[in-house]
C-alpha positions in Angstrom: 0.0 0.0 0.0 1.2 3.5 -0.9 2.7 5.8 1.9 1.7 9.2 1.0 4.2 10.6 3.2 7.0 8.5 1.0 5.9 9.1 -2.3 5.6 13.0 -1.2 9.7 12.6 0.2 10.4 11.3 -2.8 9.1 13.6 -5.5 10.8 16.1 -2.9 14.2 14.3 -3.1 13.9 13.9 -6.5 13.2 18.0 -7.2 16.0 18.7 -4.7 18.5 16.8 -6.5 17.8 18.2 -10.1 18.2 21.9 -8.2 21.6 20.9 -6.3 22.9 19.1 -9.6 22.0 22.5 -11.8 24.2 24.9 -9.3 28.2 25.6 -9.8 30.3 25.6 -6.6 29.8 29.1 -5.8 26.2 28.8 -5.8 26.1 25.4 -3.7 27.9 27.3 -1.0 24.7 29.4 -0.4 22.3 26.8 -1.7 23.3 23.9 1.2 24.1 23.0 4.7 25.0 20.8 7.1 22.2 17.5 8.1 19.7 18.1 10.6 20.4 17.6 13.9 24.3 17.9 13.1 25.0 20.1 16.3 23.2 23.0 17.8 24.9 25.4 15.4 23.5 24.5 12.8 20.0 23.3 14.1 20.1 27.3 15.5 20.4 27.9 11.6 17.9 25.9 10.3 15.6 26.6 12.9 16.0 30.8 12.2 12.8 32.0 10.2 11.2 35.0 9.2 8.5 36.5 7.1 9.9 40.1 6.6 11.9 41.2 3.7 15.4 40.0 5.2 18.3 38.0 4.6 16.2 34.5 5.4 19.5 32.6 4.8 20.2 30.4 1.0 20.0 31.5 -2.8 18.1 33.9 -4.1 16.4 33.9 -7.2 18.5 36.7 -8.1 21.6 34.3 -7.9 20.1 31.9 -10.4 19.0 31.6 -13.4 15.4 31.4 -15.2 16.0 27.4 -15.9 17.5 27.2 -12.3 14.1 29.6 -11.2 11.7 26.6 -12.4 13.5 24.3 -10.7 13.0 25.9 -7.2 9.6 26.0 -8.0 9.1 22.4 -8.9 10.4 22.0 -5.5 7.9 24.1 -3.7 5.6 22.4 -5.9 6.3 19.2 -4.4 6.6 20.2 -0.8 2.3 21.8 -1.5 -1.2 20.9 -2.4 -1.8 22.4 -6.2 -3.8 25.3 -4.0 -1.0 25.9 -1.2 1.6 26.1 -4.8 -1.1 28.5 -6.0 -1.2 30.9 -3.1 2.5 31.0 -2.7 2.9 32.1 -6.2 0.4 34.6 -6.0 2.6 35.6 -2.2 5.5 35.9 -4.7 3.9 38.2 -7.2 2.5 40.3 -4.8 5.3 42.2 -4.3 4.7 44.1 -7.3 1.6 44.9 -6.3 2.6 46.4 -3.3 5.8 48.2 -5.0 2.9 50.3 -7.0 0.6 50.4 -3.8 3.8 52.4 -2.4 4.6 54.4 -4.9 8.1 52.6 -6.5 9.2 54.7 -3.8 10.3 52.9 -0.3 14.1 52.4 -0.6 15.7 50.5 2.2 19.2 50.8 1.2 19.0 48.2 -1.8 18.5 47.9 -5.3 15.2 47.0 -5.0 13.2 46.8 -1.7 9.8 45.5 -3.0 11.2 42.4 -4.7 9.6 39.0 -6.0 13.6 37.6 -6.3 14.3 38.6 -2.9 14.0 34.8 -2.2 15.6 32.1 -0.3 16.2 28.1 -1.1 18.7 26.3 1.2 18.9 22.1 1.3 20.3 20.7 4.5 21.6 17.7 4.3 21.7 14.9 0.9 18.2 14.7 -0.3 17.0 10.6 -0.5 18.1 8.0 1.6 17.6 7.3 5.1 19.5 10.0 6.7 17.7 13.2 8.1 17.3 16.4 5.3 15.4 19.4 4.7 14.6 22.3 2.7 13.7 25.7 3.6 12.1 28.3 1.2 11.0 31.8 2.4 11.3 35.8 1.9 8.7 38.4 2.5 5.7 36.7 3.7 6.6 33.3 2.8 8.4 30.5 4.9 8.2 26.9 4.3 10.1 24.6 6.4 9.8 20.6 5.7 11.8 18.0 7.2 12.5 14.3 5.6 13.9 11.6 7.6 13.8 7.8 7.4 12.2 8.3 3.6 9.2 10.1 4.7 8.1 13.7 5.2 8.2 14.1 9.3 7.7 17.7 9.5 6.1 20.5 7.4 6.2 23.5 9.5 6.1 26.5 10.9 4.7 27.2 7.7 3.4 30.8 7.2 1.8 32.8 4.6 1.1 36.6 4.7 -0.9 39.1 1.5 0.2 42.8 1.2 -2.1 44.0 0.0 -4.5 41.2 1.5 -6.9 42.5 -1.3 -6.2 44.3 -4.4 -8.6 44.7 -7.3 -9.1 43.4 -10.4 -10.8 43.9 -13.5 -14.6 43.5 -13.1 -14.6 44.6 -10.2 -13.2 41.3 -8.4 -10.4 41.4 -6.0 -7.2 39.5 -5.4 -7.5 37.9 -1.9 -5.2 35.0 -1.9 -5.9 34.6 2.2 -9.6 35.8 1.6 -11.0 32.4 3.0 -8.7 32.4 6.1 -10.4 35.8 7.5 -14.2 35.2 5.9 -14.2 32.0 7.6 -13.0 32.6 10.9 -14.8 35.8 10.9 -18.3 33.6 10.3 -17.5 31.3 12.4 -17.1 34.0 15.4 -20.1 35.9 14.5 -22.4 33.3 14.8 -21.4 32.4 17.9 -24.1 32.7 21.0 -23.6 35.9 23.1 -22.6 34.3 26.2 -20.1 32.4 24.3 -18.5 35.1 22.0 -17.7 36.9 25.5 -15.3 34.2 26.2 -14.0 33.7 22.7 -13.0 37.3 22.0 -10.5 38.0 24.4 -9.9 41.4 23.7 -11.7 44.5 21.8 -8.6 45.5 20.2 -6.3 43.5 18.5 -2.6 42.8 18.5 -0.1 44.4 15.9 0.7 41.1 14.9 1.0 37.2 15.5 2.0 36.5 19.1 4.5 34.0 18.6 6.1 36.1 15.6 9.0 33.8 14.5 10.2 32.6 17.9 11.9 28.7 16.8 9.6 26.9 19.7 6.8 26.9 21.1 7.2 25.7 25.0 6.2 26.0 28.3 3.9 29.0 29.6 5.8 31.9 27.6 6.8 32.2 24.0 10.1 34.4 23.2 9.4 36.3 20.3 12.8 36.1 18.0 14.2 39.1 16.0 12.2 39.7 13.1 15.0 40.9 11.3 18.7 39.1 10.5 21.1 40.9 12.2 22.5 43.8 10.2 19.3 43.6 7.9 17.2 46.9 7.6 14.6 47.6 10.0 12.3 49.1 9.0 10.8 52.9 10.7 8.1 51.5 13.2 6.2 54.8 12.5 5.3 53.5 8.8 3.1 51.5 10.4 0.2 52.0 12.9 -0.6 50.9 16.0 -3.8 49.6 17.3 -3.3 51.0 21.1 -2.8 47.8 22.7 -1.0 48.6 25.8 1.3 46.9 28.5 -1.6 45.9 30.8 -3.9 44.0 28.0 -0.7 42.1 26.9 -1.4 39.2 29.6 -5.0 38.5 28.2 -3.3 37.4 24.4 -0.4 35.9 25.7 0.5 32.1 24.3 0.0 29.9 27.5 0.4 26.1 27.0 -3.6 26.3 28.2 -5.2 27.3 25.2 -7.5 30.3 25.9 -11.0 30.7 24.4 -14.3 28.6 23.1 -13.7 24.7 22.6 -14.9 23.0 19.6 -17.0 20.8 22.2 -19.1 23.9 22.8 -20.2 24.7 19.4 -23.0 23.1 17.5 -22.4 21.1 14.7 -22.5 23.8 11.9 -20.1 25.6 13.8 -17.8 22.6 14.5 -18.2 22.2 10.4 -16.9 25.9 9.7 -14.1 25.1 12.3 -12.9 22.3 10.0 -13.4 24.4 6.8 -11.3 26.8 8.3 -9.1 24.5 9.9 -8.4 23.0 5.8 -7.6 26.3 4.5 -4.5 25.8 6.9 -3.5 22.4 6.9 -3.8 21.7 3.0 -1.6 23.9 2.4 0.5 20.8 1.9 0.0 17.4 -0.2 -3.0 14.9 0.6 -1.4 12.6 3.1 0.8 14.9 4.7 -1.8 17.4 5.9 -3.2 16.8 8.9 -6.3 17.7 8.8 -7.5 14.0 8.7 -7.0 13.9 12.3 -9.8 16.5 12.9 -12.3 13.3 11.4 -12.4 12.7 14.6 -14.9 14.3 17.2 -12.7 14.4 20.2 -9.8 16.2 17.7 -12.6 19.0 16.9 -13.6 19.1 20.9 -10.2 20.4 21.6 -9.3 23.1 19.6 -9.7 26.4 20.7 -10.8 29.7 19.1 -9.6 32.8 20.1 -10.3 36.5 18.9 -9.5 39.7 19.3 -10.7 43.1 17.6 -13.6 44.0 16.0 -15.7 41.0 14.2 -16.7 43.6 11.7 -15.2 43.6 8.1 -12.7 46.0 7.5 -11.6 46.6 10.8 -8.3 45.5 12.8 -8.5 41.6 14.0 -6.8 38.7 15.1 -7.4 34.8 15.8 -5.7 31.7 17.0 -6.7 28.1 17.1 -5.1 26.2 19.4 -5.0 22.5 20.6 -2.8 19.4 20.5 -0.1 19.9 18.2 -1.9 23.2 16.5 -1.2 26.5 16.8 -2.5 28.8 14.2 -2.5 32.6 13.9 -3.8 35.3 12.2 -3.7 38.9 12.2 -5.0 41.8 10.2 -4.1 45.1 11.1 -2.0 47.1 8.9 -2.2 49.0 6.3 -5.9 50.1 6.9 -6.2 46.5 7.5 -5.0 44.9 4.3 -2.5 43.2 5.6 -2.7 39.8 6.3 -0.5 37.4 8.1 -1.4 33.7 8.6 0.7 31.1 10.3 0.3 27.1 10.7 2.7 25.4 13.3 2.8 22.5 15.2 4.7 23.2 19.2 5.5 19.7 19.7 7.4 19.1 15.9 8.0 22.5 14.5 10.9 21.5 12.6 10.8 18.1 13.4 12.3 18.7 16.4 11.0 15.7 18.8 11.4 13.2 15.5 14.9 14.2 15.3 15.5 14.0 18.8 14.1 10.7 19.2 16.6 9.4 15.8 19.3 10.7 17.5 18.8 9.4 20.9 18.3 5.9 19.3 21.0 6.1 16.9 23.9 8.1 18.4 24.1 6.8 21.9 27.4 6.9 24.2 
């Protein structure tokens, strides 16, 4: 019987390897590193993410050429579900849009600032075989992070997806809303719940300037160490580009990541409800092939019982907002606040194997032992 997780690896080795074999030295030196797991400097390295405009660490498109361009993408093709490939191109191409929205005019010290080849591909590890390897792929708004080991895909994120613009128009009067489902879904899901209920689901009337987690590598414990969003040395950007949405010091506690997840339980909606939970739930988790995506786990009843919701804003359209499911192994967030709120950022990630990190600790504690 097929092992979708396998065949998945293996179209991923296979795209890997026609990459690596297309680069000359100089390239590979950008392009590769060490195997997962080698030693803590370079899981530090592998486990470093972003979704801003920084150095996110591997070859740019810029460094490449157009036959050496399609090859990246077959491998983010193979790593996604045809609709997950979809969105990420349209991530990609989005920075044009937003290079008119601003003008052509923000300059950050670099050729271009708005730019769709101002992205990253680095392989650790050999792809195929037995041995632990991984790709990571990400620049502005994009970073995918999947983890192979024993010949099967063990780990797929964090995995994070952002739109700026979050809507744009088009001709007809349709809009580009690549993440448009993520926010009408959630939004519907929310406003139908029962007054009593909503109370406890929206934590807060205002909402956050961004995810809570941001890029922190783990997920543990009661707190959760937001990391730098920028590499060091990168540009920072002027925090008074972008507005704020007066959440103080003193309503911080009430959005704070606690291993207790905060809000309504699935158990305590009704069964439509517990159906746009799911709904929602897919727009997340198939982001990546049938058979790795989780969300056949939430088949189950008791799966759907224990995820949270959690808002915080306004529930009305076009105003500043922000969500989180949480439960076993899920954490996903979402945020929508900039930009006269068209700005979306969207996260998937899984605390207990972000990176694969328990798998590979479990391989190495059978494997390499004194």
């Amino acid at each position: 019987m097929a092992d979708p997780r396998r065949d998945v690896a293996a179209r991923m080795a296979w795209a890997a390897r026609a990459w690596l074999d297309s680069l000359d030295t100089e390239q590979r030196k950008a392009a590769t590193g060490p195997s997962p797991g080698a030693d803590g400097v370079t899981e530090a390295e592998r486990t470093r993410w972003y979704y801003t405009p920084t150095d996110h660490g591997g070859l740019t498109f810029h460094e490449q050429r157009p036959a050496q361009h399609r090859l990246v993408m077959q491998l983010l093709a193979s790593g996604l579900s045809e609709a997950g490939y979809n969105t990420v191109a349209t991530v990609l191409g989005l920075e044009n849009v937003l290079d008119r929205v601003e003008g052509f005019s923000v300059n950050w010290g670099r050729e271009r600032t708005r730019d769709p080849s101002m992205y990253y591909l680095r392989v650790f590890g050999e792809p195929g075989g037995l041995r632990p390897w991984g790709w990571r792929f990400g620049g502005h708004h994009v970073s995918l992070n999947n983890l192979v080991m024993d010949g099967q895909v063990v780990s797929s994120t964090p995995c994070f997806l952002g739109a700026d613009p979050a809507a744009s128009p088009l001709l007809g009067g349709d809009a580009l809303r690549p993440l448009g489902k993520p926010e009408d879904l959630a939004r519907e899901l929310v406003r139908s719940l029962r007054s009593e209920t909503a109370e406890r689901a929206i934590l807060l009337h205002r909402a956050p300037n961004d995810i809570a987690a941001g890029n922190s590598p783990r997920i543990d414990g009661h707190e959760v160490m937001r990391a730098e969003l920028w590499r060091p040395g990168g540009h920072i950007p002027d925090r008074a580009e972008h507005p704020v949405t007066g959440l103080d010091r003193a309503n911080q506690p009430a959005l704070a990541l606690t291993e207790s997840p905060k809000g309504v339980p699935g158990a305590e909606l009704d069964a439509g409800q517990r159906e746009l939970l799911r709904t929602l739930l897919g727009t997340y988790l198939d982001r990546v092939p049938e058979g790795v995506s989780p969300l056949p786990r939430y088949d189950d009843p008791a799966a759907i019982d224990s995820v949270h919701l959690a808002w915080a804003g306004s529930t009305r359209p076009g105003e500043p907002h922000y969500y989180r499911l949480q439960g076993p192994r899920l954490l996903i967030e979402w945020t929508n606040v900039h930009r006269g709120v068209n700005h979306a950022h969207a996260v998937w990630r899984d605390p207990e194997s972000d990176f694969g990190g328990d798998v590979l600790a479990a391989h190495h504690a059978a494997h390499h032992l004194p």
